[in-house]
C-alpha positions in Angstrom: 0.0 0.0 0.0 1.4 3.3 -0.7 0.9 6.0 1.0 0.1 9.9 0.1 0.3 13.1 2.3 -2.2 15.3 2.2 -4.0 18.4 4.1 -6.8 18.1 5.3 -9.2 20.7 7.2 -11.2 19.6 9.9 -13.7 20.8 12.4 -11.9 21.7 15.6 -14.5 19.5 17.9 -13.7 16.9 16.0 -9.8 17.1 15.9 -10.1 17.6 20.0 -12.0 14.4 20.2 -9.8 12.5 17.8 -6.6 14.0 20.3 -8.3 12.7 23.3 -8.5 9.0 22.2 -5.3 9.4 20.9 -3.9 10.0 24.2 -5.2 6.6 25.8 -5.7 4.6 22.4 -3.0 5.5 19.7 -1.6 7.9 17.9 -3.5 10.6 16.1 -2.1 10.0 12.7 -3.1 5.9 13.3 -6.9 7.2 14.0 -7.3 9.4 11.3 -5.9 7.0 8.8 -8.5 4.2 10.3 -11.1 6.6 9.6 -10.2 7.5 5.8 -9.7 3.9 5.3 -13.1 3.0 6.8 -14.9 6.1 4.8 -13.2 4.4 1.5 -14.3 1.0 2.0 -17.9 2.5 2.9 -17.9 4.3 -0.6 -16.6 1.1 -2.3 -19.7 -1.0 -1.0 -22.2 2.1 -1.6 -20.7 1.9 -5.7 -20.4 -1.5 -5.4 -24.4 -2.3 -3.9 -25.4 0.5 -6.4 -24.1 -1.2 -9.6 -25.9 -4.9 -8.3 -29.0 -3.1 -7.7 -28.8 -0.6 -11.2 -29.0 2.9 -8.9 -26.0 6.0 -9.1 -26.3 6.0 -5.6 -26.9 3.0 -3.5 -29.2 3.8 0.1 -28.0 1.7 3.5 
């Protein structure tokens, strides 16, 4: 897997709670790349479900 840097703006509440579980769980960068790579495979199933059921956008 290769890996690309790149900025991102946030919304400060939710960079403060992504610090906080940082400081007991992991690092922030760790967290953030999780959720990215969560938020890609969710699109990947929405495309995916969408072409099996004919629609642009599938509905969970």
């Amino acid at each position: 897997m290769t890996l690309q840097c790149v900025v991102v703006y946030v919304e400060a509440q939710d960079l403060a709670i992504i610090k906080e579980a940082a400081s007991s769980r992991a690092v922030e960068v760790e967290i953030i790349r999780e959720a990215i790579h969560l938020a890609a495979m969710r699109v990947r199933r929405r495309k995916t479900n969408g072409a099996l059921l004919g629609e642009q956008d599938a509905v969970e």
